[in-house]
VMD Tcl script that builds the backbone (N, CA, C; Angstrom):
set m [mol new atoms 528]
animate dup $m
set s [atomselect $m all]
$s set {name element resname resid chain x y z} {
  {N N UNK 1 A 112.463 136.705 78.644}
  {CA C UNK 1 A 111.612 135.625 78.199}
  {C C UNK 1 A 110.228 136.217 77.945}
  {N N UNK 2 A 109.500 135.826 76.819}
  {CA C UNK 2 A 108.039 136.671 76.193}
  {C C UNK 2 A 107.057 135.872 76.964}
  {N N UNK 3 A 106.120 135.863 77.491}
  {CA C UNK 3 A 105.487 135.819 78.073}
  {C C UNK 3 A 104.827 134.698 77.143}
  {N N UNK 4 A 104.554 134.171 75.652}
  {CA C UNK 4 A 104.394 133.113 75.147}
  {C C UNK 4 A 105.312 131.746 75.409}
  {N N UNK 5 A 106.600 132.051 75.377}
  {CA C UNK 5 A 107.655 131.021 75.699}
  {C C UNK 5 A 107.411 130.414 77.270}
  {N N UNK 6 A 107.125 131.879 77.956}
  {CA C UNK 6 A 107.146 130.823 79.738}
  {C C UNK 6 A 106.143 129.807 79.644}
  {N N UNK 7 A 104.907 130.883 78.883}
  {CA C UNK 7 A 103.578 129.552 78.756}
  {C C UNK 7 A 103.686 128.403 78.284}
  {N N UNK 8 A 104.359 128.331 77.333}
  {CA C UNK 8 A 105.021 126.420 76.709}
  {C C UNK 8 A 105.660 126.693 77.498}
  {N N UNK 9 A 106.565 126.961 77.895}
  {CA C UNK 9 A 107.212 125.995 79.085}
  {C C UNK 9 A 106.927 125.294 80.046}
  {N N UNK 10 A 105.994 126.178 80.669}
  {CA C UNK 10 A 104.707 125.689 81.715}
  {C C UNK 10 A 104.052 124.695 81.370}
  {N N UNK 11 A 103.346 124.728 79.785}
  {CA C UNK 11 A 102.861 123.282 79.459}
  {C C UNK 11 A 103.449 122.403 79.068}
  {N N UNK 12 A 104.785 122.500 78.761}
  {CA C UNK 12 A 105.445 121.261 78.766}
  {C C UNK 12 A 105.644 120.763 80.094}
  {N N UNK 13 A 105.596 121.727 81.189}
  {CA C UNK 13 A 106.493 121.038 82.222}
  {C C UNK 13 A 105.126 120.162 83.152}
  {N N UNK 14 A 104.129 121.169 82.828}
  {CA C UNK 14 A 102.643 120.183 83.465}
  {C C UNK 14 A 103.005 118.746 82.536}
  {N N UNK 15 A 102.522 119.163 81.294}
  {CA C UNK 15 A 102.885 117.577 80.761}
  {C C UNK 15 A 103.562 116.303 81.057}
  {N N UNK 16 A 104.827 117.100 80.966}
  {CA C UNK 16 A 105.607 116.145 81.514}
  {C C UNK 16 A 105.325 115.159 83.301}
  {N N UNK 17 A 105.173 116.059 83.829}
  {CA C UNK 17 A 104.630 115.865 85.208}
  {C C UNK 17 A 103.499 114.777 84.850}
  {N N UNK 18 A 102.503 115.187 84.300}
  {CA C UNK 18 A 101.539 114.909 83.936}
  {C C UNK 18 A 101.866 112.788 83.116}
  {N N UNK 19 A 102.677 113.079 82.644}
  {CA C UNK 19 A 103.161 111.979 81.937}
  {C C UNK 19 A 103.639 111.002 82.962}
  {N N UNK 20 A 104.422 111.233 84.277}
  {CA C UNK 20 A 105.140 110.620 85.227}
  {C C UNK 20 A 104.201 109.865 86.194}
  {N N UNK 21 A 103.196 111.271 86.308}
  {CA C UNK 21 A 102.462 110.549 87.527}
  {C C UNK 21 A 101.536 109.313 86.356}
  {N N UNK 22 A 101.004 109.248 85.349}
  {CA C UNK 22 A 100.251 108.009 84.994}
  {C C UNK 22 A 101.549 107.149 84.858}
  {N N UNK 23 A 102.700 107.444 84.002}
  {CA C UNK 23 A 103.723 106.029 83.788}
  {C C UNK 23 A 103.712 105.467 84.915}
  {N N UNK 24 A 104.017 105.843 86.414}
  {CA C UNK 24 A 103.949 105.637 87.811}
  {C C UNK 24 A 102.991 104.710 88.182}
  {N N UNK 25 A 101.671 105.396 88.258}
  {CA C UNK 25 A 100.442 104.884 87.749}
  {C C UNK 25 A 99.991 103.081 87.623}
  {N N UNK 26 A 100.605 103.720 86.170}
  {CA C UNK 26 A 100.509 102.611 85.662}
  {C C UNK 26 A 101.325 100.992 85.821}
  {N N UNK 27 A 103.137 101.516 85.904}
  {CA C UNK 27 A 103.492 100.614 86.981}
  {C C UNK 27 A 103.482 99.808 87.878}
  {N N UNK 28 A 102.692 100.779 88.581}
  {CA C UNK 28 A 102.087 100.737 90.408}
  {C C UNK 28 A 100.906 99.263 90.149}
  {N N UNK 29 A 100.380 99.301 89.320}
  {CA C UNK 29 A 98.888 98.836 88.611}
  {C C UNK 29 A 99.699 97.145 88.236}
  {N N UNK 30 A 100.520 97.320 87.369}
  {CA C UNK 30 A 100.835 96.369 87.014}
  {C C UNK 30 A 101.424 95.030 87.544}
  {N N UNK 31 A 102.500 95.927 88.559}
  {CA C UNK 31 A 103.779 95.145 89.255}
  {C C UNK 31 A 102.554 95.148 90.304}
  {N N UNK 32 A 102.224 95.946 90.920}
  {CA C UNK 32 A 101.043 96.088 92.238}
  {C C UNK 32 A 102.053 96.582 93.428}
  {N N UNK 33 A 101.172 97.418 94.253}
  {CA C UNK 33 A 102.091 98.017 95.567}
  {C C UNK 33 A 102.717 97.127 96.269}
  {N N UNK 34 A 102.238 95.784 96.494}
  {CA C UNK 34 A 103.421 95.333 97.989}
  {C C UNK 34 A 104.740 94.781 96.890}
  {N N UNK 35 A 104.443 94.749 95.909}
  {CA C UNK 35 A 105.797 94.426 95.198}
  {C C UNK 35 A 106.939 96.018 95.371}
  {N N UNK 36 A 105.883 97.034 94.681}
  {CA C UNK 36 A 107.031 98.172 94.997}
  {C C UNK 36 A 107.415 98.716 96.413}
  {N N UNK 37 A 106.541 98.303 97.715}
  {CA C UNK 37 A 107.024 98.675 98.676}
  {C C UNK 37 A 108.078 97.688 99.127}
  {N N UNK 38 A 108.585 96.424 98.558}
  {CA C UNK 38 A 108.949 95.198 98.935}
  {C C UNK 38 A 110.329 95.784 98.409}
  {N N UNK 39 A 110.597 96.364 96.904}
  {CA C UNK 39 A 111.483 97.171 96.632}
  {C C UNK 39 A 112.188 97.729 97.072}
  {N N UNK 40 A 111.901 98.201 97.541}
  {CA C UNK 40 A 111.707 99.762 98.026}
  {C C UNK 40 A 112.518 99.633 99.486}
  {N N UNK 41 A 111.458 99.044 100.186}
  {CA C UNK 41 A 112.088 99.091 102.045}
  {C C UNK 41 A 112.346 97.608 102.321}
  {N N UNK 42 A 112.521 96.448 101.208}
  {CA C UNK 42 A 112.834 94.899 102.087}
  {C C UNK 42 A 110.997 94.652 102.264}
  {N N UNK 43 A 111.535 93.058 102.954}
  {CA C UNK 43 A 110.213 92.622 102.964}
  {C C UNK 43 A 109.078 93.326 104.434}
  {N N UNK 44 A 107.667 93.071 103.902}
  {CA C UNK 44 A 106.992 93.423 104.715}
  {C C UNK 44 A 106.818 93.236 106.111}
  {N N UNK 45 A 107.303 91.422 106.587}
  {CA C UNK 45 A 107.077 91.470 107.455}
  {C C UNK 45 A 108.390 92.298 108.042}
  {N N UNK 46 A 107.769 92.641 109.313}
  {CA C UNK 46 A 109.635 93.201 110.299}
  {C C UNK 46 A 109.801 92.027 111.284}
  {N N UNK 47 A 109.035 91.061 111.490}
  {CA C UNK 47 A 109.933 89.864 112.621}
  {C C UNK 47 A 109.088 90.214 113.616}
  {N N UNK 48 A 109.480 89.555 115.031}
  {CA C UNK 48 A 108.507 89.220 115.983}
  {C C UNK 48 A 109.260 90.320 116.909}
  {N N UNK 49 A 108.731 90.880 118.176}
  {CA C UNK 49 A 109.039 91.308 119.189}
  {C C UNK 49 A 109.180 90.267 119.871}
  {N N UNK 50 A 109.962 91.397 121.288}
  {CA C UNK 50 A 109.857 90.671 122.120}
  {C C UNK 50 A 109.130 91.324 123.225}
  {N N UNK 51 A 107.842 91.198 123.925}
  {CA C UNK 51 A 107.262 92.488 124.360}
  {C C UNK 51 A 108.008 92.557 126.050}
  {N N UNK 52 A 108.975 91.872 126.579}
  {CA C UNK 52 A 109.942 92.506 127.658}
  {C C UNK 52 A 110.722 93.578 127.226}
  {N N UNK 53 A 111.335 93.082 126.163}
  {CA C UNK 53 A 112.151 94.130 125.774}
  {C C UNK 53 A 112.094 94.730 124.778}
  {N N UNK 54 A 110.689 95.177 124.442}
  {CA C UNK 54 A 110.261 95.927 123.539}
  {C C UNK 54 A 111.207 97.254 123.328}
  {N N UNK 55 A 111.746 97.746 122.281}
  {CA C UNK 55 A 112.555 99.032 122.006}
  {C C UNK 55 A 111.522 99.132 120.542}
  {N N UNK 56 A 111.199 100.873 121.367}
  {CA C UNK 56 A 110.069 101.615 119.980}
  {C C UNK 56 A 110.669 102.099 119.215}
  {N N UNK 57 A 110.395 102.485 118.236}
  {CA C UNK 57 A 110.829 103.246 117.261}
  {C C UNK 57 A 110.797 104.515 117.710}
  {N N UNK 58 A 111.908 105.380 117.491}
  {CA C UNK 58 A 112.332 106.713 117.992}
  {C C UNK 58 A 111.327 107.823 116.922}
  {N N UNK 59 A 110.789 107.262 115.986}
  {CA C UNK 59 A 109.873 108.125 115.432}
  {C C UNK 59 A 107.739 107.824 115.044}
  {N N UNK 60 A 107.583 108.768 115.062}
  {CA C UNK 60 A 106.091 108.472 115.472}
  {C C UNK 60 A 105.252 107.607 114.429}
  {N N UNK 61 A 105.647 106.421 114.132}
  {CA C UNK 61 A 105.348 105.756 113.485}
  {C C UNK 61 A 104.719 104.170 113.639}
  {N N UNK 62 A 104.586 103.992 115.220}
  {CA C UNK 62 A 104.495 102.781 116.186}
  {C C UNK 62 A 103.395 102.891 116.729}
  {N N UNK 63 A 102.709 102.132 117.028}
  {CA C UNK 63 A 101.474 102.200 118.419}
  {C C UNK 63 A 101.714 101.063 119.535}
  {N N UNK 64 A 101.539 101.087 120.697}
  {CA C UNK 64 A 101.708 99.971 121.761}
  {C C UNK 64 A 100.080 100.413 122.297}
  {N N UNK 65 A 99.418 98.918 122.581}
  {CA C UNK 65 A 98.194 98.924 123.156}
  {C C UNK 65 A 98.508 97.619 123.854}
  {N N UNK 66 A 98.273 97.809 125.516}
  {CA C UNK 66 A 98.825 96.496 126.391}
  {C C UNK 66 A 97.342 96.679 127.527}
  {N N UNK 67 A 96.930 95.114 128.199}
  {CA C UNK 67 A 96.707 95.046 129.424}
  {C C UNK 67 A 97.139 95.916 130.582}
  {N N UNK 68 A 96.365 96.038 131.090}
  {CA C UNK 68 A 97.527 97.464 132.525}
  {C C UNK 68 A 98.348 96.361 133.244}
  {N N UNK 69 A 99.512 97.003 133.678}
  {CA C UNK 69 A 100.625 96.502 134.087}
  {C C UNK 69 A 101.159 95.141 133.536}
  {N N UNK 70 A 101.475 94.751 131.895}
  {CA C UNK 70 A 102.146 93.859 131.630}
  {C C UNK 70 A 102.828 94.641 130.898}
  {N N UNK 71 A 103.368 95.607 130.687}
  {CA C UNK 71 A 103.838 96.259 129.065}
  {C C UNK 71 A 105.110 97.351 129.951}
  {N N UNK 72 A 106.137 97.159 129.603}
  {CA C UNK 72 A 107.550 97.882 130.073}
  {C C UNK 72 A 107.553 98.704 129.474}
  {N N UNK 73 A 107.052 99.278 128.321}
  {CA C UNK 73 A 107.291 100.689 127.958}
  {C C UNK 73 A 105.017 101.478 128.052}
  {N N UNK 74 A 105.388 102.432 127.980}
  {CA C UNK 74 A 104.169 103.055 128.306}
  {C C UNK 74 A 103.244 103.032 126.860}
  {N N UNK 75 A 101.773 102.560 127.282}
  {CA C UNK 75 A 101.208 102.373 125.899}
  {C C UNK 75 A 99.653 103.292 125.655}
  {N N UNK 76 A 100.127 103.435 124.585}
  {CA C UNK 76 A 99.084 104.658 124.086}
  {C C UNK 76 A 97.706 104.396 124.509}
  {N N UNK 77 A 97.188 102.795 124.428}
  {CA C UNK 77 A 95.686 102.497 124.268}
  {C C UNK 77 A 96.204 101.278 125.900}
  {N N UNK 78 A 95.379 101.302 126.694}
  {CA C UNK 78 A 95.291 100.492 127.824}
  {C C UNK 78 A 94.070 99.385 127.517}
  {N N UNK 79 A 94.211 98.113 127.636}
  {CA C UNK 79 A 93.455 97.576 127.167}
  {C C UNK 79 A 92.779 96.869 128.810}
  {N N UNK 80 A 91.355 96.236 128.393}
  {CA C UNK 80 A 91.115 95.449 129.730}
  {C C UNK 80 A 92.073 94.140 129.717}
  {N N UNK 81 A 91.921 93.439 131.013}
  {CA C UNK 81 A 92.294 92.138 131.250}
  {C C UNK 81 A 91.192 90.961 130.615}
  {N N UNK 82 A 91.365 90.237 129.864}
  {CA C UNK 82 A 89.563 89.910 129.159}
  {C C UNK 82 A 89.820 88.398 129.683}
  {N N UNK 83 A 88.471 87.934 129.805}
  {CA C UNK 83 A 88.037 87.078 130.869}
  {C C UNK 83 A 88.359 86.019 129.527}
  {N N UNK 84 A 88.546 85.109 128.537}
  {CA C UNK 84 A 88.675 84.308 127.781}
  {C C UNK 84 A 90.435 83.654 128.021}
  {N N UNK 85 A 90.119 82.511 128.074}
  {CA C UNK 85 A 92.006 81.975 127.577}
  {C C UNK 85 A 92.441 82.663 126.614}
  {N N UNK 86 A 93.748 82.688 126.796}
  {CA C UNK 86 A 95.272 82.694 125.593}
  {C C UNK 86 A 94.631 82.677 124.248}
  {N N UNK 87 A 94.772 80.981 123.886}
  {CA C UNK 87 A 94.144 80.962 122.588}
  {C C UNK 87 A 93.185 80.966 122.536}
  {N N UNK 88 A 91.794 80.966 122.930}
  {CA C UNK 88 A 90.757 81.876 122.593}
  {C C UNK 88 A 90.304 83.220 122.184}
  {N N UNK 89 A 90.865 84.005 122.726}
  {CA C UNK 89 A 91.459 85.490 122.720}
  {C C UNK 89 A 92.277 85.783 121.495}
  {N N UNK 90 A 93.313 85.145 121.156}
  {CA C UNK 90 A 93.917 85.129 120.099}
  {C C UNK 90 A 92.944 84.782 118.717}
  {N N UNK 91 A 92.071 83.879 118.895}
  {CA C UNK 91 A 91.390 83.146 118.213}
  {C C UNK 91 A 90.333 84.323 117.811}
  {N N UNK 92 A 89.859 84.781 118.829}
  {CA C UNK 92 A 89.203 85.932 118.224}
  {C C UNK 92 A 89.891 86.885 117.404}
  {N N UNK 93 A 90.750 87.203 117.675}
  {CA C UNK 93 A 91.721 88.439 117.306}
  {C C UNK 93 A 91.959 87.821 116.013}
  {N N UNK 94 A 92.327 86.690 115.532}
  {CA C UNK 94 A 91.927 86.532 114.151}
  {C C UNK 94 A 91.176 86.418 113.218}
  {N N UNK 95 A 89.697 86.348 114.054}
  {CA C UNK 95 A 88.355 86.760 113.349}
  {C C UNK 95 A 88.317 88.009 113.003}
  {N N UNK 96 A 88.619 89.298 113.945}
  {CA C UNK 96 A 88.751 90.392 113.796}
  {C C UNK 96 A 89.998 90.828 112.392}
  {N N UNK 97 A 90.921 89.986 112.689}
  {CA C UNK 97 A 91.912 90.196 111.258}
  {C C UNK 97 A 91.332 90.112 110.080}
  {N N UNK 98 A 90.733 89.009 109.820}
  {CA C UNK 98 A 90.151 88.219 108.477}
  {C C UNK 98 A 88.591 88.689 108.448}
  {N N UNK 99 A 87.912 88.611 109.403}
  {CA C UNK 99 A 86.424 88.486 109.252}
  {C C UNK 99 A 85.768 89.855 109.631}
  {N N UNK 100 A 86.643 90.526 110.181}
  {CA C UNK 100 A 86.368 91.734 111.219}
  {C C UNK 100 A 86.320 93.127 110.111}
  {N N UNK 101 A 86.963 94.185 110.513}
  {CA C UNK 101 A 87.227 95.882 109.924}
  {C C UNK 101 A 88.503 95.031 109.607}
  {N N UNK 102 A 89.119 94.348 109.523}
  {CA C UNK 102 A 90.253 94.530 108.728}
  {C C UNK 102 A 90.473 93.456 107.595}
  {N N UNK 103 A 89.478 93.165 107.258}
  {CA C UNK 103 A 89.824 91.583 106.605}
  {C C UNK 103 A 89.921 92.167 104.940}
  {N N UNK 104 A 90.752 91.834 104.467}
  {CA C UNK 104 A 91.631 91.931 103.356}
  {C C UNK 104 A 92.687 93.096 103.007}
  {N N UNK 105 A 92.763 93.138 104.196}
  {CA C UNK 105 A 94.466 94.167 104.526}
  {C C UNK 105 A 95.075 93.183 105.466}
  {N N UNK 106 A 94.850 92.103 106.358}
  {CA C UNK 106 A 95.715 91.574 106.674}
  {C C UNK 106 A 96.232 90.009 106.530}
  {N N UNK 107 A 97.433 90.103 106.671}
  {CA C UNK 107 A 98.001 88.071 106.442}
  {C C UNK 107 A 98.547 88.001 107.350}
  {N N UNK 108 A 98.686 86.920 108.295}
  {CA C UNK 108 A 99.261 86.572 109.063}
  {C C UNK 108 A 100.446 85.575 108.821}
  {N N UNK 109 A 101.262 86.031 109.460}
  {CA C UNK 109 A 102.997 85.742 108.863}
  {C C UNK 109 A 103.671 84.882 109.553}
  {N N UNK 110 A 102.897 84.762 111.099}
  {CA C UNK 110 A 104.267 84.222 111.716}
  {C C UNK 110 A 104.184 82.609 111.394}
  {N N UNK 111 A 104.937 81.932 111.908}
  {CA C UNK 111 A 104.825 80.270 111.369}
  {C C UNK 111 A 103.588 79.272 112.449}
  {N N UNK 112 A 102.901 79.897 113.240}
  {CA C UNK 112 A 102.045 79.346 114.098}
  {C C UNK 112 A 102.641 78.489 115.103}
  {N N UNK 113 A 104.182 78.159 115.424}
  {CA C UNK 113 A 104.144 77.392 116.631}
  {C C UNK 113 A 103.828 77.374 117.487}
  {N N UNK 114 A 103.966 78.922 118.280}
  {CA C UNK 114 A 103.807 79.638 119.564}
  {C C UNK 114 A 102.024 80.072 119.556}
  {N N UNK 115 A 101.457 79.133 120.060}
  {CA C UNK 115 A 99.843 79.544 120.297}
  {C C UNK 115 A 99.360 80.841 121.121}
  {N N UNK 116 A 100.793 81.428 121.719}
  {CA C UNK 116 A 100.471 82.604 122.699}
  {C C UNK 116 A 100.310 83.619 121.675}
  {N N UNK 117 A 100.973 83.656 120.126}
  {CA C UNK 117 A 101.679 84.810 119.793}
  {C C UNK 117 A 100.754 84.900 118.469}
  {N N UNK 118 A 100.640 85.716 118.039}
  {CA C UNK 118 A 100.312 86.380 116.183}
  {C C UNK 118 A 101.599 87.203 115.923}
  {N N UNK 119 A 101.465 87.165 114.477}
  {CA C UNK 119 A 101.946 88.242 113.995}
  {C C UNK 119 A 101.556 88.562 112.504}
  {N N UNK 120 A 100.936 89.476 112.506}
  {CA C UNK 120 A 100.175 89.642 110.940}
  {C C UNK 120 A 101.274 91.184 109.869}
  {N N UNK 121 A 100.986 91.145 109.090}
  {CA C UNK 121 A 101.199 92.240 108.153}
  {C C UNK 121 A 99.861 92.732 107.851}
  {N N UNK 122 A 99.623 94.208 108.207}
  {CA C UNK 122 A 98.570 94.970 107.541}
  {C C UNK 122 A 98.760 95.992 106.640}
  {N N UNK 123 A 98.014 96.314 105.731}
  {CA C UNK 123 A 98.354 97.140 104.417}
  {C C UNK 123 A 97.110 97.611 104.831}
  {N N UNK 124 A 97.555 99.508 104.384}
  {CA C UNK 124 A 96.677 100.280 104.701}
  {C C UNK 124 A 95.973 100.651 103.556}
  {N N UNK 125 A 94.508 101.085 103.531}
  {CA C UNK 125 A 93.673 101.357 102.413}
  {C C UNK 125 A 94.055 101.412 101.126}
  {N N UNK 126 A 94.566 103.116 100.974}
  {CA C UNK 126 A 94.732 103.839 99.990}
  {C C UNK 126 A 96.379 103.097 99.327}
  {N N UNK 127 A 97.338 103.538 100.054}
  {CA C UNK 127 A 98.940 103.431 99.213}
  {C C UNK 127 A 99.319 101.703 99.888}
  {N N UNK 128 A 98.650 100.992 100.600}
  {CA C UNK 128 A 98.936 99.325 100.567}
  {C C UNK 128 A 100.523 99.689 101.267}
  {N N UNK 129 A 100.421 100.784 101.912}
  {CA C UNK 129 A 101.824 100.623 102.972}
  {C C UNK 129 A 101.548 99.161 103.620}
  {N N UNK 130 A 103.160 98.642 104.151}
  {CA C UNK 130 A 102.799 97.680 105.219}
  {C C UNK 130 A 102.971 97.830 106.278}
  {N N UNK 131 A 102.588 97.522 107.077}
  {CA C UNK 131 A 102.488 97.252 109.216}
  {C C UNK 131 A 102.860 96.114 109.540}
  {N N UNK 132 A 103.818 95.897 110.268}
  {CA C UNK 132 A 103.968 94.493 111.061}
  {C C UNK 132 A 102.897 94.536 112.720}
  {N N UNK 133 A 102.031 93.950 112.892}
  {CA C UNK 133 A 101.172 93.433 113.852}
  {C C UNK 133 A 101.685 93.004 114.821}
  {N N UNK 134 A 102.133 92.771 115.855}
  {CA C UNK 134 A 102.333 91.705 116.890}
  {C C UNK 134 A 100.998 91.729 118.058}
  {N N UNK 135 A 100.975 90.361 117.989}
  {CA C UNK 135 A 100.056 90.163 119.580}
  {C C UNK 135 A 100.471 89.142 120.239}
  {N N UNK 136 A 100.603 89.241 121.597}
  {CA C UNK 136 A 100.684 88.186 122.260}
  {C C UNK 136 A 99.769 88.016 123.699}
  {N N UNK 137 A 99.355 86.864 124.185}
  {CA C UNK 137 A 98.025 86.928 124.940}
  {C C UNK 137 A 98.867 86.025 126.308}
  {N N UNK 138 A 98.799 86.781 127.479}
  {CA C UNK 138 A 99.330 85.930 128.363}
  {C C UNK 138 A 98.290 85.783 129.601}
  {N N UNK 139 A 98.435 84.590 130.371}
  {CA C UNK 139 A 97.724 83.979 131.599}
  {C C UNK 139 A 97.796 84.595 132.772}
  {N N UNK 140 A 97.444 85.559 133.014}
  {CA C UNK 140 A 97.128 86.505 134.250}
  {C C UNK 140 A 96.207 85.994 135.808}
  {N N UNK 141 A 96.234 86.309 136.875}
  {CA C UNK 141 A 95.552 85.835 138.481}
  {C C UNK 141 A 93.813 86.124 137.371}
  {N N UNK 142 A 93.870 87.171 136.815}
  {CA C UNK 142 A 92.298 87.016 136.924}
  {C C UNK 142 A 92.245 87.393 135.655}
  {N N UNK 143 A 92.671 86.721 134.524}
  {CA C UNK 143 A 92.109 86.604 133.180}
  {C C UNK 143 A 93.483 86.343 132.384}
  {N N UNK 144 A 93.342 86.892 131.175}
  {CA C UNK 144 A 94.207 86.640 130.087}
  {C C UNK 144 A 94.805 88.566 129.764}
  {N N UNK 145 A 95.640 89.017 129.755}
  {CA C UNK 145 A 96.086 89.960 129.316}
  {C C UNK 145 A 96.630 90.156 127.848}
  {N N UNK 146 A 96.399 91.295 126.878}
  {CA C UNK 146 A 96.792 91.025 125.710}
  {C C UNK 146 A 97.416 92.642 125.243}
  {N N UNK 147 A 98.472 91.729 124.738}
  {CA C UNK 147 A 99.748 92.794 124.127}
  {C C UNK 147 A 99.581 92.951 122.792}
  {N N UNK 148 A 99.458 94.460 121.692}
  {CA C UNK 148 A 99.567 94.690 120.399}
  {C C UNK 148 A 100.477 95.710 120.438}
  {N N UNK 149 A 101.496 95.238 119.316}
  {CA C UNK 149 A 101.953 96.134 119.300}
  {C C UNK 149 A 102.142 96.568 117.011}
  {N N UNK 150 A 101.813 97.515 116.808}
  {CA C UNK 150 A 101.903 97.791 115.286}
  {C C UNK 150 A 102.817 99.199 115.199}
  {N N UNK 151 A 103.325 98.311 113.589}
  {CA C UNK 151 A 104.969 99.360 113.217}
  {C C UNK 151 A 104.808 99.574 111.780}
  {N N UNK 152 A 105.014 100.976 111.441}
  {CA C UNK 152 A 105.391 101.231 109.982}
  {C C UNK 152 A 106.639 100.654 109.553}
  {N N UNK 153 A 106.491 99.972 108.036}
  {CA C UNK 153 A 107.485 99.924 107.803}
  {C C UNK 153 A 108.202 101.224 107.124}
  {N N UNK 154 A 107.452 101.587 106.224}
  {CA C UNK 154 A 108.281 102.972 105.138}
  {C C UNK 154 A 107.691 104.022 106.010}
  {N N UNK 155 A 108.367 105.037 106.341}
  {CA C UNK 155 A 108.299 106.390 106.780}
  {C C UNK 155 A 108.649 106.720 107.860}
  {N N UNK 156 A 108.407 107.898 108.502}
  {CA C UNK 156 A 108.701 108.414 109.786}
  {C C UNK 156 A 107.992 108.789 110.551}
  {N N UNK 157 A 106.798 108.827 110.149}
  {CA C UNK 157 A 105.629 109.196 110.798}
  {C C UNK 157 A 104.010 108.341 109.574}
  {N N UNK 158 A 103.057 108.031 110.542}
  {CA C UNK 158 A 101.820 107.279 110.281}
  {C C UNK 158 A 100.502 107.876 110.062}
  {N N UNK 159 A 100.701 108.941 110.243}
  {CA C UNK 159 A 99.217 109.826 110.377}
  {C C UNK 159 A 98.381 109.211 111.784}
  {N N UNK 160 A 99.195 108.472 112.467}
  {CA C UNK 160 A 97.883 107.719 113.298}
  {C C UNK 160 A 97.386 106.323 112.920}
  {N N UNK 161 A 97.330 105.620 112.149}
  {CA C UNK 161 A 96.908 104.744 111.149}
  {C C UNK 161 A 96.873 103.495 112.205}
  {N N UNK 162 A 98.309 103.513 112.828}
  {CA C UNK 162 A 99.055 102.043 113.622}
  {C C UNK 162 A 97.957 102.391 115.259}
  {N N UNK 163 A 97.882 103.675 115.358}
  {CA C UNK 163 A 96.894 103.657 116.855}
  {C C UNK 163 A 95.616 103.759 116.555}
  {N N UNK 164 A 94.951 103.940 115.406}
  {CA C UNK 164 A 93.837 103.591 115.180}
  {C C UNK 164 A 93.122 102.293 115.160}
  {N N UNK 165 A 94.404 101.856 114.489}
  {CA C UNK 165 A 94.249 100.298 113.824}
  {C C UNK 165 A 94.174 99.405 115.623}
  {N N UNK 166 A 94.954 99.660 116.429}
  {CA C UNK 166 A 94.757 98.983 117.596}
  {C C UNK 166 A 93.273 99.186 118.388}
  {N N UNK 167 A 92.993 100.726 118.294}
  {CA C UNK 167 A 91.664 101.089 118.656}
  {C C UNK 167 A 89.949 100.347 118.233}
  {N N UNK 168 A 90.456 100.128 116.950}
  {CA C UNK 168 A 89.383 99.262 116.279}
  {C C UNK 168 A 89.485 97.643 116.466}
  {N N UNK 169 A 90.791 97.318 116.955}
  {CA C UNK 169 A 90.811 96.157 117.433}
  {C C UNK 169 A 90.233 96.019 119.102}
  {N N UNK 170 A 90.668 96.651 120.040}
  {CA C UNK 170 A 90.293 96.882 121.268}
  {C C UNK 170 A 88.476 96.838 121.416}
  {N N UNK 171 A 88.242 97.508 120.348}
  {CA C UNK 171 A 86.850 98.016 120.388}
  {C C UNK 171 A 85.722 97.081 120.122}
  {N N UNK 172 A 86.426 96.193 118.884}
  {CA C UNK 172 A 85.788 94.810 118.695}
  {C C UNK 172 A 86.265 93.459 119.422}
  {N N UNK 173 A 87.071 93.349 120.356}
  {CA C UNK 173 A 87.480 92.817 121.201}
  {C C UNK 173 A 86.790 92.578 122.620}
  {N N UNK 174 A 86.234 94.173 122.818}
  {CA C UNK 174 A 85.451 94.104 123.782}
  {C C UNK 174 A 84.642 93.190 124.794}
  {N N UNK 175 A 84.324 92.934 125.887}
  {CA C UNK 175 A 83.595 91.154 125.955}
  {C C UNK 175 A 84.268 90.498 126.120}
  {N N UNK 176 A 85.400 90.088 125.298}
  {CA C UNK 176 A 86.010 88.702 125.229}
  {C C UNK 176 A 86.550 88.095 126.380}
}
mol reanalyze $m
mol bondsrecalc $m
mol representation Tube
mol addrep $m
C-alpha cells in the first residue's frame, strides 16, 4: 500500500467517524437524552426500595447514606439524626431537590401517598444519565433519622456521581 492510499484511507475513515459522531449528535438533540436512555435501558425510574431489605447492586454504581444504626447494609456517608419531624425533613429534602444544587436534574416520581418516603429521578449534568433517588425519614427516641439511597441506571460503574450527589445533600441538610 503507497503511502498516498493509507492517507485517504485515513481521511475517509476520520470522516466517516467524523460524520457519526454529529448524525449521533444530532439525534441526541432532537429526540433529547432521557428519550434515548429510556430506549436504551427501560424507564428511568427503578421503583421504590425497601430500606430493611435493601440488596445493592453488586457493581459500583450505588451510594447508601443512612442515620447511624438504622441502615442493614453498611453506608458510605453516615448521616446525623436531625432534630426536625418526618415530613419536615422530607420537606426540606425537596427544597434541596428543586430549589437547592440540584434543581433541574431532578423529578420526583413516586405517587406521594407515603409522607415518610420520596423518590426522585436525577439526571446527571453532562450525558442526562438517570438515578433513581430514594429517601425515607423515620421517627427515632431522639429525632428523625434519614435514609438515601441513589442507583445508576445504565452502567457498571458511576465515577462517584451517586456518592457525591448524597454528600451535597447531607451537606445542605445540615441543621435540620
Amino acid at each position: 500500500m503507497t503511502r498516498r492510499r493509507w492517507r485517504r484511507g485515513l481521511q475517509i475513515g476520520i470522516g466517516g467517524a467524523t460524520a457519526a459522531v454529529i448524525v449521533t449528535g444530532v439525534a441526541v438533540a432532537l429526540v433529547g437524552p432521557a428519550r434515548i436512555w429510556s430506549s436504551i435501558a427501560g424507564p428511568a425510574d427503578q421503583g421504590p426500595v425497601d430500606f430493611d431489605r435493601l440488596a445493592r447492586s453488586p457493581y459500583p454504581n450505588d451510594a447508601l447514606a443512612c442515620s447511624r444504626g438504622v441502615c442493614g447494609e453498611a453506608a458510605e456517608i453516615v448521616l446525623p439524626v436531625y432534630a426536625a419531624q418526618p415530613d419536615t425533613l422530607l420537606d426540606r429534602l425537596d427544597a434541596v431537590m428543586f430549589d437547592g444544587p440540584l434543581s433541574g436534574d431532578a423529578e420526583r416520581v413516586d405517587d406521594g401517598t407515603d409522607p415518610k418516603r420520596r423518590r426522585y429521578v436525577v439526571r446527571t449534568k453532562l450525558m442526562r444519565f438517570p438515578d433513581t433517588l430514594n429517601a425515607e425519614a423515620r421517627a427515632t427516641d431522639g429525632g428523625t433519622a434519614l435514609l438515601l439511597y441513589s442507583r445508576s441506571l445504565l452502567g457498571r460503574g458511576d465515577l462517584g456521581a451517586n456518592a457525591e450527589r448524597l454528600k451535597r445533600i447531607a451537606v445542605v441538610l445540615e441543621g435540620a
